[in-house]
VOBA-1610 file (N, C-alpha, C; in pm, whole numbers, padded with zeros to 5 digits, always signed):
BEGIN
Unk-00095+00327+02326Unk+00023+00248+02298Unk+00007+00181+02162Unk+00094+00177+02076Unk+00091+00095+01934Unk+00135-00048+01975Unk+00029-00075+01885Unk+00020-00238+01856Unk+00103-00277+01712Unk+00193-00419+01691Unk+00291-00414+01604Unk+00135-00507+01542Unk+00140-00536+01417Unk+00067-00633+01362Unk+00173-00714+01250Unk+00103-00844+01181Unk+00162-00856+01105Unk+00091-00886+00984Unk+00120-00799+00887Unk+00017-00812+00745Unk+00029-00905+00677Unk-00020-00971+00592Unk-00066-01077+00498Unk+00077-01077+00398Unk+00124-01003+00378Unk+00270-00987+00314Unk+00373-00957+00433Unk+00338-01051+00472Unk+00451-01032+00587Unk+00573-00837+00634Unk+00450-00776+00591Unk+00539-00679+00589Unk+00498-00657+00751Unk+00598-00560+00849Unk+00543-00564+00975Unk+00512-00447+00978Unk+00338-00388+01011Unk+00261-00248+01024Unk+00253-00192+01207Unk+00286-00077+01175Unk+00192-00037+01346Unk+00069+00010+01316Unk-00043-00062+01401Unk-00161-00030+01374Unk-00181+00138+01381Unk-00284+00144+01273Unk-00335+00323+01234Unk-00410+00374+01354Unk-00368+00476+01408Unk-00402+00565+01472Unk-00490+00676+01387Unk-00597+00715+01467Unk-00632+00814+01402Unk-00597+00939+01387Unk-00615+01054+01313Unk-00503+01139+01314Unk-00574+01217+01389Unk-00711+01239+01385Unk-00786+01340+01501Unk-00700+01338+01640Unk-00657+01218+01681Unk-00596+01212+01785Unk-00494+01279+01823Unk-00414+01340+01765Unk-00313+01453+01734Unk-00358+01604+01697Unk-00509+01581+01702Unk-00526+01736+01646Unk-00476+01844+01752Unk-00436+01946+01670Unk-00337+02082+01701Unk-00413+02178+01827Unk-00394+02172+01889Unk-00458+02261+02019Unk-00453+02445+01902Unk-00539+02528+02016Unk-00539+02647+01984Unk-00372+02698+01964Unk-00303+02649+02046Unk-00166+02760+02034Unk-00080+02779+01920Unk-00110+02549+01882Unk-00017+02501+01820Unk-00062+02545+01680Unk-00208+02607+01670Unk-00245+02630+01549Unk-00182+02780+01520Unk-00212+02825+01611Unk-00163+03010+01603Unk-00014+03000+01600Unk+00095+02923+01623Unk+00191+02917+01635Unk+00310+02870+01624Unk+00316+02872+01488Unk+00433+02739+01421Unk+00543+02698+01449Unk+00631+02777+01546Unk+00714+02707+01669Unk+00647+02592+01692Unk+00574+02646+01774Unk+00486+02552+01902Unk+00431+02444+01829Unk+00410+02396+01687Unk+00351+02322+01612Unk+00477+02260+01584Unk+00579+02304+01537Unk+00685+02224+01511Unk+00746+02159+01591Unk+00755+02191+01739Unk+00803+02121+01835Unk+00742+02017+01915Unk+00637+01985+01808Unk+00565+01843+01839Unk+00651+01759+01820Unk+00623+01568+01853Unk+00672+01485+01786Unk+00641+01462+01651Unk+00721+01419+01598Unk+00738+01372+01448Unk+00608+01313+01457Unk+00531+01227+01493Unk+00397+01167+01487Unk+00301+01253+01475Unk+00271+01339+01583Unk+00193+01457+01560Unk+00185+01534+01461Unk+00273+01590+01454Unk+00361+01698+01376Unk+00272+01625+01202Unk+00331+01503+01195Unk+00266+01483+01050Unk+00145+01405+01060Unk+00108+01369+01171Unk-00076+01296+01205Unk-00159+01477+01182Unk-00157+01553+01217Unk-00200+01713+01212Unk-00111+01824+01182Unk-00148+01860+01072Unk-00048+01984+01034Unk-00018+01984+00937Unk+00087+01826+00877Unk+00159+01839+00802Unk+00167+01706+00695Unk+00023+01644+00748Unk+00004+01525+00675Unk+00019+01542+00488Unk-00035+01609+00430Unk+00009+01653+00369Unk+00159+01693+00275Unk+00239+01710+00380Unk+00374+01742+00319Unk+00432+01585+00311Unk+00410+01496+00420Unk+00432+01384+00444Unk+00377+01317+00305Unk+00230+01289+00280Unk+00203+01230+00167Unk+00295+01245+00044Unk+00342+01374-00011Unk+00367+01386-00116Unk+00577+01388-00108Unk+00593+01381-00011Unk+00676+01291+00041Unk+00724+01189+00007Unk+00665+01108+00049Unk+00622+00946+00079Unk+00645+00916-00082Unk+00478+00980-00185Unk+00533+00964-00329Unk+00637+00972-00404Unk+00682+01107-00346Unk+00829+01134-00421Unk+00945+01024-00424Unk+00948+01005-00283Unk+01046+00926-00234Unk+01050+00771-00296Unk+00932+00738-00382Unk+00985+00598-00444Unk+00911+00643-00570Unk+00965+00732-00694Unk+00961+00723-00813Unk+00898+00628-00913Unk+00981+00515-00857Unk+00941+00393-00943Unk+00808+00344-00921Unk+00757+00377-00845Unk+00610+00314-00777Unk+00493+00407-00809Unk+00363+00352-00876Unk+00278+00448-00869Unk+00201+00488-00721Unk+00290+00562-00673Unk+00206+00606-00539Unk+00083+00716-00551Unk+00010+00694-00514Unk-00130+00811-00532Unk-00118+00899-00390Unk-00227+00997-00390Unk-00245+01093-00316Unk-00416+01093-00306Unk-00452+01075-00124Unk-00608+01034-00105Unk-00600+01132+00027Unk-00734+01179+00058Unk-00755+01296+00146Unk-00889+01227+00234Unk-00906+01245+00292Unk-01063+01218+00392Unk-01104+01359+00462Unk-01204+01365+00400Unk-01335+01435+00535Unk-01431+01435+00566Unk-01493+01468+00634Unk-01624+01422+00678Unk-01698+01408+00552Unk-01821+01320+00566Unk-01849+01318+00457Unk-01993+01357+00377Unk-02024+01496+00463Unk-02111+01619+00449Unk-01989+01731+00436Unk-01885+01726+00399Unk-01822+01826+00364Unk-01695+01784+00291Unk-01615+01926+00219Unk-01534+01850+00085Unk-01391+01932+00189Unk-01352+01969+00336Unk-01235+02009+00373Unk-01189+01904+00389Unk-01085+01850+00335Unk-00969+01750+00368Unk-00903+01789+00476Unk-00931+01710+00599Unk-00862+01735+00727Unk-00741+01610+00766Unk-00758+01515+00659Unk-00638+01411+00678Unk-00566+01343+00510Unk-00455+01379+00526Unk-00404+01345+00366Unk-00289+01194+00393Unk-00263+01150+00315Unk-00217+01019+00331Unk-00182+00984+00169Unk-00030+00891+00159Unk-00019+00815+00072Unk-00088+00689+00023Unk-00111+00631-00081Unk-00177+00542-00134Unk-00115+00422-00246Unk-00092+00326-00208Unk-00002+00226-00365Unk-00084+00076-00247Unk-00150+00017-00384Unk-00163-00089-00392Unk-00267-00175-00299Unk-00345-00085-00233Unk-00404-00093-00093Unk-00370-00068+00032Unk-00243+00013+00064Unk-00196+00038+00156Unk-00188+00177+00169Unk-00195+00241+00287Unk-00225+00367+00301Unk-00061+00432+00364Unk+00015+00524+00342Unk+00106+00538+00450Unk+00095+00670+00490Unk+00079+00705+00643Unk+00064+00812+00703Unk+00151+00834+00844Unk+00118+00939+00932Unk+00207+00949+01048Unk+00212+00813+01090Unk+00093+00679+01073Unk+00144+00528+01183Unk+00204+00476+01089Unk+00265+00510+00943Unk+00327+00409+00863Unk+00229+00357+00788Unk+00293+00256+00738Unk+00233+00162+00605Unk+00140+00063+00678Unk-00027+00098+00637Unk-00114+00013+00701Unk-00241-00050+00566Unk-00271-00078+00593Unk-00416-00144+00486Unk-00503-00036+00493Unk-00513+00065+00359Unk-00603+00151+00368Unk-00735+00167+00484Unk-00846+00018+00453Unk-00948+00041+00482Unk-00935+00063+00715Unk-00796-00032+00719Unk-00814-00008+00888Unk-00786+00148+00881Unk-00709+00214+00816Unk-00666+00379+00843Unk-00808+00447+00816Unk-00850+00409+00723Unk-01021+00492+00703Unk-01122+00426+00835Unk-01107+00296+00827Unk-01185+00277+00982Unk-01124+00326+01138Unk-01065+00375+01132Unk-00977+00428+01285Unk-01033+00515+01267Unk-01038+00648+01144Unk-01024+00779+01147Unk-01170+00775+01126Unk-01263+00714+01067Unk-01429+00684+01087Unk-01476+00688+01262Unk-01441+00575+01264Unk-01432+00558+01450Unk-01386+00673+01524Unk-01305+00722+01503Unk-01185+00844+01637Unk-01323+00953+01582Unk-01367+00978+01464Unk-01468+01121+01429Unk-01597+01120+01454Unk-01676+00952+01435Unk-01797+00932+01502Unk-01864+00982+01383Unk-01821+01002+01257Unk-01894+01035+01186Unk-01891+00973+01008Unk-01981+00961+00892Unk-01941+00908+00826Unk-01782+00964+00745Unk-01710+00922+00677Unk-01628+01009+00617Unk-01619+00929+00469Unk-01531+01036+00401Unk-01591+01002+00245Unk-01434+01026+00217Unk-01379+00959+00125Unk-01209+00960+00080Unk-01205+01003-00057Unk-01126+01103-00125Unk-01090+01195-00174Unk-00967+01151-00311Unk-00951+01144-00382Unk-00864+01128-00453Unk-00797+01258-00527Unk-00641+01275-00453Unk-00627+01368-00520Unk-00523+01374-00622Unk-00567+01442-00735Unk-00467+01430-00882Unk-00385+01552-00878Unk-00380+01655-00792Unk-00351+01849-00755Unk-00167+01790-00764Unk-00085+01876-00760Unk+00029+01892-00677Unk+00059+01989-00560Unk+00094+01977-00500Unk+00100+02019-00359Unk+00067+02141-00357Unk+00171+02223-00445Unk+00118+02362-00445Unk-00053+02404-00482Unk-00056+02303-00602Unk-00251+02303-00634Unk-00281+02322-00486Unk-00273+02207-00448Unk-00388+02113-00310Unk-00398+02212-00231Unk-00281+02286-00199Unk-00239+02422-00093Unk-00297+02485-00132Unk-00313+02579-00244Unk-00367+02669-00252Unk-00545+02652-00260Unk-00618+02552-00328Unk-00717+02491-00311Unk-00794+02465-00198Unk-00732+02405-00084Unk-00748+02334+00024Unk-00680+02406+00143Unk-00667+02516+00163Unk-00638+02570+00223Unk-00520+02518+00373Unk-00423+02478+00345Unk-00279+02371+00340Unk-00163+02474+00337Unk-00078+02461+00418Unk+00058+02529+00440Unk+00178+02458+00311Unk+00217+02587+00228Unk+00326+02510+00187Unk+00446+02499+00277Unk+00568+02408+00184Unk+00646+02401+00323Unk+00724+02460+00365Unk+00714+02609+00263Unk+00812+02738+00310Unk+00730+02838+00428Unk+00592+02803+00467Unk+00507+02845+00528Unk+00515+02763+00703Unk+00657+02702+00725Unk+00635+02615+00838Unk+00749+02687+00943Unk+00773+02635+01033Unk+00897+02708+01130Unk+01009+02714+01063Unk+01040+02569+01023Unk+01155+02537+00926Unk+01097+02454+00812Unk+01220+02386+00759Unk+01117+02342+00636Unk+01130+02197+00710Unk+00978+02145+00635Unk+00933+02005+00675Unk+00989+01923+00569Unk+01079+01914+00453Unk+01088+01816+00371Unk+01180+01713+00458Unk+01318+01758+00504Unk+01415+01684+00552Unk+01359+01584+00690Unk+01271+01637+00736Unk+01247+01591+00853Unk+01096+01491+00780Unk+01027+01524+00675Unk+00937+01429+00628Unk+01018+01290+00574Unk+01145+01340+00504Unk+01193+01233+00420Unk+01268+01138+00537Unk+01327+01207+00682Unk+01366+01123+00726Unk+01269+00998+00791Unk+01106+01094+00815Unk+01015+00996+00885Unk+00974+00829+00754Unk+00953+00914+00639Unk+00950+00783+00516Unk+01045+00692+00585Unk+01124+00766+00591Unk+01253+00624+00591Unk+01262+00581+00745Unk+01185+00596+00807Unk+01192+00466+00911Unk+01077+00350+00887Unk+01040+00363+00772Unk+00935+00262+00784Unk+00924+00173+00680Unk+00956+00044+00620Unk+00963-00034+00517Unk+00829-00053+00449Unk+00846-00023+00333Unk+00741-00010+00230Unk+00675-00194+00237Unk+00529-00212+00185Unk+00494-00281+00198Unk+00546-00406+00063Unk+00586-00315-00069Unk+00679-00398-00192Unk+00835-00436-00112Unk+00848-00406-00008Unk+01023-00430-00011Unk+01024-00606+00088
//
């Protein structure tokens, strides 16, 4: 169950979930129906975090939003991607304080993890990082990424 918190800028966060917690069963991996007909949470906590991040950036221009990846941290596969401005991380739980989203997803893996900065554009990162573009999905994920941005108030507003 999500917990509402309230951040130091009074902005109101749902605490970060880790995204392991959503990871894609065998089917949902073999089967991009079956992956798409997750919830919107899932769907961009595993899969599609990624499309979501660069998303998220697009969607406020004016802001220097960055692009940060985590993985374990004996290895360089980025298994969780996430937006970045100002100390705040925004991913499938929304706009949270980086370091609780890196400590959830530390905690949920049991293992150390090491965070990633990435400068690529999507298509780079995809082809690099071995990442679905978003003509590679059931349907396309932008409309349904841009609508998830927008349920959640940025931590500047």
């Amino acid at each position: 169950m999500s917990q509402c918190v309230e951040a130091s800028t009074n902005v109101r966060v749902v605490a970060a979930i880790a995204a392991g917690a959503f990871r894609r069963t065998a089917i949902e991996r073999s089967d991009q129906r079956v992956a798409w007909e997750r919830t919107d949470q899932a769907f961009f906590a595993a899969g599609a975090c990624h499309i979501l991040a660069w998303v998220c950036r697009d969607s406020y221009p004016d802001r220097p939003i960055e692009i940060a990846g985590v993985c374990l941290a004996d290895d360089s596969q980025v298994f969780h991607t996430y937006a970045i401005w100002d100390g705040w991380a925004f991913d499938h739980s929304g706009w949270n304080p980086e370091p609780q989203l890196l400590l959830v997803n530390t905690e949920f893996e049991g293992h150390p993890l090491k965070r990633i900065k990435i400068a690529d554009s999507l298509a780079e990162f995809c082809e690099k990082r071995h990442h679905r573009m978003p003509n590679q999905y059931w349907h396309d994920p932008l409309p349904r990424a841009r609508d998830y941005v927008g349920r959640y108030i940025p931590p500047w507003a």
